[in-house]
C-alpha positions as CSV (number, residue, x, y, z in Angstrom):
1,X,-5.0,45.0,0.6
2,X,-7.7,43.0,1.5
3,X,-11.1,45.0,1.6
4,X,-14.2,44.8,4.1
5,X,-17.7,46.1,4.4
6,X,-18.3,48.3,7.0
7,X,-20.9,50.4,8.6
8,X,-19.9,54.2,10.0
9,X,-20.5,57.1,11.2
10,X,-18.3,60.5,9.9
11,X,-19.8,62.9,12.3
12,X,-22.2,63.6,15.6
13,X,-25.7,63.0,14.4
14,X,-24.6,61.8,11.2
15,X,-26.1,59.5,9.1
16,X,-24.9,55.7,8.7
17,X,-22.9,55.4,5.8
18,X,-21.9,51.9,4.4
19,X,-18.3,52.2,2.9
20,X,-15.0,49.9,2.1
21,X,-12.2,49.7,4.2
22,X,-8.9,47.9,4.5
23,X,-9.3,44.9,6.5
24,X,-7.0,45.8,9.8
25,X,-4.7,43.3,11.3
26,X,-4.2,42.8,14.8
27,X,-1.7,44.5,17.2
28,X,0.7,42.6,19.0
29,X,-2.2,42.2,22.1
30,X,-5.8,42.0,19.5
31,X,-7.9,39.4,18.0
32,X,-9.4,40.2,14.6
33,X,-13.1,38.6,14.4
34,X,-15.1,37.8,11.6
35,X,-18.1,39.5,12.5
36,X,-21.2,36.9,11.9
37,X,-24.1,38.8,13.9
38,X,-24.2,42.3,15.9
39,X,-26.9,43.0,18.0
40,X,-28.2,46.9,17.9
41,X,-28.6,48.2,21.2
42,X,-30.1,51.6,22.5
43,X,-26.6,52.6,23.5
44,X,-25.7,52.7,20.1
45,X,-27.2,56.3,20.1
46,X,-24.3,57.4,22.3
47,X,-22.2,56.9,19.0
48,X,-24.6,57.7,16.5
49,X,-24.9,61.8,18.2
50,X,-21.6,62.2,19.5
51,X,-22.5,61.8,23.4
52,X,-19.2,60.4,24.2
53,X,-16.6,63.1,25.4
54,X,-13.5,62.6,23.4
55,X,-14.9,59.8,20.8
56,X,-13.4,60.3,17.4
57,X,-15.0,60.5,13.6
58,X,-15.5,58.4,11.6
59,X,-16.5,55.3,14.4
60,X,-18.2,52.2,13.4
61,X,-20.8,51.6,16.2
62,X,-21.9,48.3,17.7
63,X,-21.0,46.6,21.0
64,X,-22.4,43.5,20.8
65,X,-20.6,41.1,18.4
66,X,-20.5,37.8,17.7
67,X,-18.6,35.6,15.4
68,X,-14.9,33.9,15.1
69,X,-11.5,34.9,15.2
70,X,-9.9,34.9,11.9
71,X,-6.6,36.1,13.5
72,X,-4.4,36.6,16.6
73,X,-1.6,39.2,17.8
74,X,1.8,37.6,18.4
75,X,1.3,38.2,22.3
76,X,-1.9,36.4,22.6
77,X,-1.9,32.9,23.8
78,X,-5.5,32.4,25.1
79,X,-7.2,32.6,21.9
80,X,-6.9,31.0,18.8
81,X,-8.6,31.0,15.2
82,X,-11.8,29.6,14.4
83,X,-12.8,29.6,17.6
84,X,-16.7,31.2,18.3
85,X,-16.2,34.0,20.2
86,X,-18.4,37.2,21.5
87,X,-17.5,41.2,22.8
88,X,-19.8,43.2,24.9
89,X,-19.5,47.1,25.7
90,X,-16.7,46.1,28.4
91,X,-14.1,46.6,25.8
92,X,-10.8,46.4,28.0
93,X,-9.0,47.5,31.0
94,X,-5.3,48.4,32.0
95,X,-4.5,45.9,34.4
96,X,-2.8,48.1,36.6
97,X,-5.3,50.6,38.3
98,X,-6.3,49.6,42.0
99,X,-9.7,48.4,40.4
100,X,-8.6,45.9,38.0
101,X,-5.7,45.4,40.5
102,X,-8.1,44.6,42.8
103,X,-10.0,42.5,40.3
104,X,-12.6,44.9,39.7
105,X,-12.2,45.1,36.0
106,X,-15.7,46.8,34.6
107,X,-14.3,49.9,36.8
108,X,-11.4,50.2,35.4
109,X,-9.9,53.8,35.4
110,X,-9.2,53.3,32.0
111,X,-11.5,51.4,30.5
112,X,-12.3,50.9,26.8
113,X,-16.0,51.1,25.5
114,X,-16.4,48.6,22.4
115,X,-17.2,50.9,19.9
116,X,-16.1,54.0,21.3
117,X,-12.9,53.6,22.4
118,X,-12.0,51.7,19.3
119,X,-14.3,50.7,16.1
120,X,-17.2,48.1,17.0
121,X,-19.3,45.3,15.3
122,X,-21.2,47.0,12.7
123,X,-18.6,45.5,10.1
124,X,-17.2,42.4,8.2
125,X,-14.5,42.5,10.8
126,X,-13.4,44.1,14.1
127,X,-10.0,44.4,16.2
128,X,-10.8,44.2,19.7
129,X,-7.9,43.8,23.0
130,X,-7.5,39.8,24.2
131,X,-9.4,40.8,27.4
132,X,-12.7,42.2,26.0
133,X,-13.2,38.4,24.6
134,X,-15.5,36.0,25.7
135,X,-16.1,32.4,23.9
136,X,-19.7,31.4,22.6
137,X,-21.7,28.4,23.6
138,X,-22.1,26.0,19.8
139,X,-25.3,25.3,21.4
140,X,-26.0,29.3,20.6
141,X,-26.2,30.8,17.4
142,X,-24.2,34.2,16.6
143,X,-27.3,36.3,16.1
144,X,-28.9,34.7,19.7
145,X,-25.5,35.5,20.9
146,X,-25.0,39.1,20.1
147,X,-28.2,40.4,22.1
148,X,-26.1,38.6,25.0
149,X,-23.5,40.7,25.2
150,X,-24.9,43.2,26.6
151,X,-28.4,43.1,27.1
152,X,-28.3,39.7,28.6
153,X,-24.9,39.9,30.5
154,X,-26.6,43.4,32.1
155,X,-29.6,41.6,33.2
156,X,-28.0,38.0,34.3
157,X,-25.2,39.4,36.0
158,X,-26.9,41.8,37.6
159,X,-29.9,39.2,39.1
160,X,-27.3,36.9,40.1
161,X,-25.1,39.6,42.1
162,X,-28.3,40.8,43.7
163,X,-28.2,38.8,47.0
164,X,-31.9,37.3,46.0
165,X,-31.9,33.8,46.6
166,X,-34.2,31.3,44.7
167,X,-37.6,31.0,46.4
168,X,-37.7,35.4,46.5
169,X,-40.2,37.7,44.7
170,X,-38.2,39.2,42.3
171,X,-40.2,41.7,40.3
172,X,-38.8,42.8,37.0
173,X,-39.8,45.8,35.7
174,X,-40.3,46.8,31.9
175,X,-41.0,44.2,29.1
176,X,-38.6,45.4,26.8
177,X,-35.3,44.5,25.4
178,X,-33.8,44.2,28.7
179,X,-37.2,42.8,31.0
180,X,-38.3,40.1,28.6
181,X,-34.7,38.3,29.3
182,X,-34.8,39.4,32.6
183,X,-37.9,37.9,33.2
184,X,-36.8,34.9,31.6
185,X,-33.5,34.5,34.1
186,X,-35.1,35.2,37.0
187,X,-37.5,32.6,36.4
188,X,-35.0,29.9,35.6
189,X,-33.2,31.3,38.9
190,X,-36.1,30.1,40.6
191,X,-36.9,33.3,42.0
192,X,-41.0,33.9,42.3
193,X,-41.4,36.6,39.1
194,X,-43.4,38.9,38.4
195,X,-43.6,41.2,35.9
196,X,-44.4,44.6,36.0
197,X,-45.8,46.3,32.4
198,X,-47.9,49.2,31.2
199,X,-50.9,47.5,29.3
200,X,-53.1,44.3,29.5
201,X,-52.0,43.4,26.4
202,X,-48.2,42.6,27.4
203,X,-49.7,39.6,30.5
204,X,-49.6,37.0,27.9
205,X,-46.2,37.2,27.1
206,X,-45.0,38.0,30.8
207,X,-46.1,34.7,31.9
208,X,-45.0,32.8,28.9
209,X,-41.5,34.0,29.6
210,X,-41.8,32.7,33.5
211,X,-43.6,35.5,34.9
212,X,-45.6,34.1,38.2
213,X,-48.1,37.3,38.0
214,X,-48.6,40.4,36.4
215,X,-48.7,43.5,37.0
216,X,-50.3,46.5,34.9
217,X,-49.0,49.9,36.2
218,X,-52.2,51.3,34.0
219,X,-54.5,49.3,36.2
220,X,-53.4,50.7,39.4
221,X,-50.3,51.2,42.3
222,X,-47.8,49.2,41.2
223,X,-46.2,49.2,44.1
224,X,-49.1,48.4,46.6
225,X,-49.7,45.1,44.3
226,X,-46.8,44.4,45.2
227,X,-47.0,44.5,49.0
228,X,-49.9,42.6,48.7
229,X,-47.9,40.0,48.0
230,X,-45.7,40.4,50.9
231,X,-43.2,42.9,48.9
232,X,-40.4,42.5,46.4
233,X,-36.8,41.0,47.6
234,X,-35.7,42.5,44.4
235,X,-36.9,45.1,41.9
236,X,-35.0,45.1,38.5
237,X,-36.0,48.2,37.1
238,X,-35.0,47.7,33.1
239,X,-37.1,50.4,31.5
240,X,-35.6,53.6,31.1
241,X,-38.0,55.3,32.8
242,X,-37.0,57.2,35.9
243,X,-41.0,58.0,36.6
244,X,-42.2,54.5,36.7
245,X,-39.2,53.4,38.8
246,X,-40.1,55.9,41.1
247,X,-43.3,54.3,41.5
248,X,-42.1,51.1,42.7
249,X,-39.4,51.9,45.1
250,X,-42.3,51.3,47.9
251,X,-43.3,47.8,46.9
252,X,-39.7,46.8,47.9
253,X,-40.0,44.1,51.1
254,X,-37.8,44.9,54.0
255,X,-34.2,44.8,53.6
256,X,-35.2,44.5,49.9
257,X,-33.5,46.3,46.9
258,X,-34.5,48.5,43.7
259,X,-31.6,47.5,41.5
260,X,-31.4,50.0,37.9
261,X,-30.2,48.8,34.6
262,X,-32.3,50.8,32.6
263,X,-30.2,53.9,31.6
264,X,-32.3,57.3,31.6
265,X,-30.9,60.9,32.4
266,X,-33.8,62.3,34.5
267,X,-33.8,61.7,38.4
268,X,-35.0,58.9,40.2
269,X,-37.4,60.4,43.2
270,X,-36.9,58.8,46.0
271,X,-37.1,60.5,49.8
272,X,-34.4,59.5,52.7
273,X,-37.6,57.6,54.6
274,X,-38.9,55.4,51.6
275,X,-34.8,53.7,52.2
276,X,-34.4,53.9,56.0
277,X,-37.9,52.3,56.2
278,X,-36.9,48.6,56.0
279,X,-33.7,49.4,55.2
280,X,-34.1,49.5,51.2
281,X,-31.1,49.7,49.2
282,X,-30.7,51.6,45.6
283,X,-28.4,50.4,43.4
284,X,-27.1,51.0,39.7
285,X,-25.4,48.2,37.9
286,X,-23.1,47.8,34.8
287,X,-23.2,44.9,32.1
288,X,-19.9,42.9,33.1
289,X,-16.6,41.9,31.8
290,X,-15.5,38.9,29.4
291,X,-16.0,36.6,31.8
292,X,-19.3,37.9,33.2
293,X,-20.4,37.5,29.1
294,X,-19.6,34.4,29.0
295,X,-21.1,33.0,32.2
296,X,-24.3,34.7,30.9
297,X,-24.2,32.6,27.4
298,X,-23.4,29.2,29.2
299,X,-26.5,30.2,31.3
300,X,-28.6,30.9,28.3
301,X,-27.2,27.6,26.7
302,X,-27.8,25.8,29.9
303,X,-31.4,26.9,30.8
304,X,-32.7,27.6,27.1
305,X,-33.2,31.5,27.6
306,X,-32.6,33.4,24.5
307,X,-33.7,36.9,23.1
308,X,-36.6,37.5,20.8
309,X,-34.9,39.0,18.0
310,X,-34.9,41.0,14.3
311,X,-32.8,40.4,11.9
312,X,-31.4,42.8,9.2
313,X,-28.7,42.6,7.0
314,X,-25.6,44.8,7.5
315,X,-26.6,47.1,4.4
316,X,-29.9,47.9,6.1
317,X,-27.7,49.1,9.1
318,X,-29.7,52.6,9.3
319,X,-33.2,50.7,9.1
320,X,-32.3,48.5,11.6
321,X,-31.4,50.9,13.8
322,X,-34.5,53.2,13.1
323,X,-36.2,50.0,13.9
324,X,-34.6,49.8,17.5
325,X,-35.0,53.7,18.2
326,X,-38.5,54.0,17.7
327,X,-39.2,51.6,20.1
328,X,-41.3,49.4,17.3
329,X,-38.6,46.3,17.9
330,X,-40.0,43.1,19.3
331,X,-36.9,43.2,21.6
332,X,-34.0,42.7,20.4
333,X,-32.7,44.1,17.0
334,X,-29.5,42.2,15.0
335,X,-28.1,42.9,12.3
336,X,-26.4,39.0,9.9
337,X,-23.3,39.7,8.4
338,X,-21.9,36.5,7.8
């Protein structure tokens, strides 16, 4: 049989091993993608140490993918070869729970995680289910694609399901891999941005990104800076960093909301009056389906946003990633396959 390159993982907390597999074919409901670019993301560590209940050894890790179907199941209509094509964590759904019956496909009962559920992008190819398929842009290229998938499709989707409309402060929070697109799309939402960063050093790249203003939490109350200039509509908190959101939940405006993408496990601390004083909301939000991916590159194609990436070749899979972890990336880390 045909063979492929492939990055895995045998066991929790195991190193990355490169090795050769089979090249899989496609069940009667997959696409089989030639993988061009994956993007590493942080959630990649939820492979990498086992966090998953129930995932199973050995897993090839990566959820953000880009390249072009190389094959089809016999059941699927909607796709065809060649075509440039992108999957995100949102790896699948069942149809047939009262959320996806409902329409409400990213809270699927049983949903698949790319990469957990089944093998992900870290490889020459991937299998992935018709659904969990969204087409690319040509305007984009794979590896400007792949950070899309999840880190943009969080941020995007997330800003344009807020309920700010353009002309709003919208203050983004954390210059990272997640805040330095977010920045980026709620500028070219025409919301009024502004940034909010630890360091001096990170205002120069805030505002040439669309930030408005700046805001260095090291300099002083994040918050109160921000009611100085009549308080945020929105707060997209991206770090994950449950203290500093904490400390901005007061420069919301009235009837304003603190929206988290950032993923961390330790609380957020908020008290019952810092909402019922003008009526803040808290809310969490998810990256998206298919569709919501591909919305989000259109977007990107459309207004010229794009993530500032690193490239590395699949064979430096455990560098790459090493790269990401330590927080030395410069934001977005992908790994070229094609």
């Amino acid at each position: 049989m045909p063979k492929m390159k492939a990055v895995q993982v045998s066991k929790p907390g195991g190193n990355f091993e490169l090795v050769e597999r089979n090249i899989p074919d496609p069940s009667r409901n997959q696409v089989r993608i030639k993988v061009e670019a994956c993007g590493i993301c942080h959630s990649d560590v939820v492979v990498k140490q086992g966090l998953w209940p129930g995932i199973q050894y050995p897993r090839v890790p990566g959820h953000e993918i880009a390249g072009r179907i190389d094959a089809v199941g016999a059941d699927v209509t909607n796709w065809k070869p060649g075509q440039r094509v992108g999957v995100g964590w949102h790896g699948g759904h069942d149809f047939t729970c009262d959320f996806c019956r409902s329409g409400d496909f990213i809270n699927c009962r049983n949903e698949k995680i790319t990469a957990i559920h089944f093998d992900g992008g870290y490889a020459e190819y991937v299998l992935v289910p018709a659904e969990a398929v969204a087409a690319i842009p040509d305007e984009l290229p794979a590896p400007d694609a792949a950070p899309l998938m999840c880190a943009g499709v969080t941020v995007y989707n997330s800003l344009r399901n807020s309920g700010a409309r353009s002309g709003d402060l919208v203050a983004v929070q954390g210059i990272g891999g997640l805040g330095h697109l977010g920045v980026q799309y709620a500028h070219t939402m025409g919301f009024r941005t502004v940034a909010i960063g630890r360091g001096k050093d990170k205002e120069a790249l805030a505002r040439k990104l669309g930030a408005s203003r700046y805001i260095d939490t090291a300099a002083g109350n994040p918050a109160a800076e921000l009611q100085k200039l009549g308080g945020a509509r929105l707060i997209l908190a991206t770090a994950p960093d449950s203290k500093a959101i904490s400390a901005v939940i007061d420069g919301i405006s009235p009837n304003g909301k603190l929206m988290v993408v950032g993923a961390s496990p330790e609380p957020i601390a908020v008290t019952p009056i810092q909402l019922i004083r003008g009526r803040s909301t808290l809310q969490g939000w998810a990256s998206g389906t298919a569709k919501d991916s591909q919305d989000t590159m259109e977007f990107s194609a459309l207004s010229g946003v794009r993530p500032m990436i690193e490239k590395f070749p699949l064979e430096k899979a455990a560098e790459a990633y090493d790269q990401m972890i330590s927080g030395r990336a410069r934001f977005r880390v992908v790994l070229t396959i094609a």
